[in-house]
C-alpha angles and dihedrals in degrees: 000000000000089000092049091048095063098052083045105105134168088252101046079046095061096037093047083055098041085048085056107044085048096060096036078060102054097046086049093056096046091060093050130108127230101234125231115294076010083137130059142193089246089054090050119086134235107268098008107113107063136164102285091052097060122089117244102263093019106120100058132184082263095054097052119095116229107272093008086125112065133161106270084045087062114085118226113282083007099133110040125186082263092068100050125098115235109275095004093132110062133173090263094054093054126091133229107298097346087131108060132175090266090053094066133084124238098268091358086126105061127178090267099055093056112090119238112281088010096129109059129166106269087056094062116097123222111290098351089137114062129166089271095057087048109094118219115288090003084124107070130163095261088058093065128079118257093241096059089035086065095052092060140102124230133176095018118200145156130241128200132190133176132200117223119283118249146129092236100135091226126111111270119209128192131187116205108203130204126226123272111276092027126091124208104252085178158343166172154213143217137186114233122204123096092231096033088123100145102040111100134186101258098171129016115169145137115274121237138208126167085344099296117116100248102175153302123303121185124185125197138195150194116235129192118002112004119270111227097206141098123264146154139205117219115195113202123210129201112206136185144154122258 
């Protein structure tokens, strides 16, 4: 004692303590535990927390800021149908001609999924529309251009006139006319008499009248030896609206 007495000194005294108290507080230090929200995002370095460091099931929906995840932040094959919501990926969130022909599947576009007015004409292609694909009645008259309209037959219906029926050896002609509003679009003539052998059409045309087709007129003859008999010439008229 008396030996270490004499190398003890005020100063070896203070330094021995202050060499104490600094090691007591770095043990101290080390065992102790960072409390809860200890650690915030201004004591975390840039590039520090990667993705080995994050917890399974950590970065939820909550914790992501709008617009965080962009596209180049997405891996390949990342996001499958199975992860998206019903009804996520709208029109407005595709972009020009992501959707093409081979994307999508056989009747996978049905008449309730096309927009009014979405199939227009120059987006027909020839001959896409045939007479199977055309509903009943789908065709009406205001669907057709006035050109072809205008080619066209309505109200179709049949005339027929006779002459008298005699055995007077002199030509007989008949008009058949066809009712007001209707033009003839065709026609024909017979002779009628069971022993009229030797009568014959000798004239079968559309009647005209102010150059308008009025009707049918037929004219019928004997010829050779008079006939004797009775007979009779009918002149048939097909009319329609045009």
């Amino acid at each position: 004692m008396r030996q270490l007495s004499r190398h003890l000194s005020f100063a070896n005294v203070i330094s021995c303590i202050a060499l104490f108290v600094a090691l007591s507080g770095a043990a101290y230090a080390a065992k102790t535990t960072l409390g809860r929200h200890a650690v915030k995002t201004r004591n975390l370095a840039n590039g520090s927390v990667t993705t080995l460091k994050l917890h399974r099931g950590s970065v939820t929906t909550l914790k992501l800021k709008d617009g965080a995840v962009t596209g180049p932040k997405i891996g390949p094959g990342a996001v499958g149908a199975t992860a998206l919501a019903a009804g996520s990926v709208r029109s407005a969130q595709l972009g020009g001609g992501v959707v093409t022909e081979g994307k999508l599947k056989n009747g996978a576009v049905t008449e309730s999924k096309l927009f009014n007015s979405a199939v227009t004409n120059s987006k027909i292609g020839p001959n896409a529309v045939s007479a199977g694909k055309l509903q009943d009645g789908a065709v009406s008259s205001g669907k057709l251009a006035p050109g072809l309209l205008g080619q066209l037959v309505k109200n179709v219906s049949y005339v027929g006139a006779t002459s008298a029926t005699d055995s007077e050896p002199k030509a007989k002609t008949v008009t058949a006319s066809c009712p007001a509003g209707k033009q003839v679009t065709g026609g024909g003539a017979r002779v009628l008499g069971a022993e009229a052998t030797t009568v014959v059409i000798t004239e079968s045309v559309p009647a005209v009248v102010a150059e308008k087709r009025t009707g049918w007129t037929a004219t019928a003859s004997e010829v050779g030896t008079p006939l004797g008999k009775p007979w009779a010439v009918e002149a048939i008229a097909i009319c329609a609206e045009f």
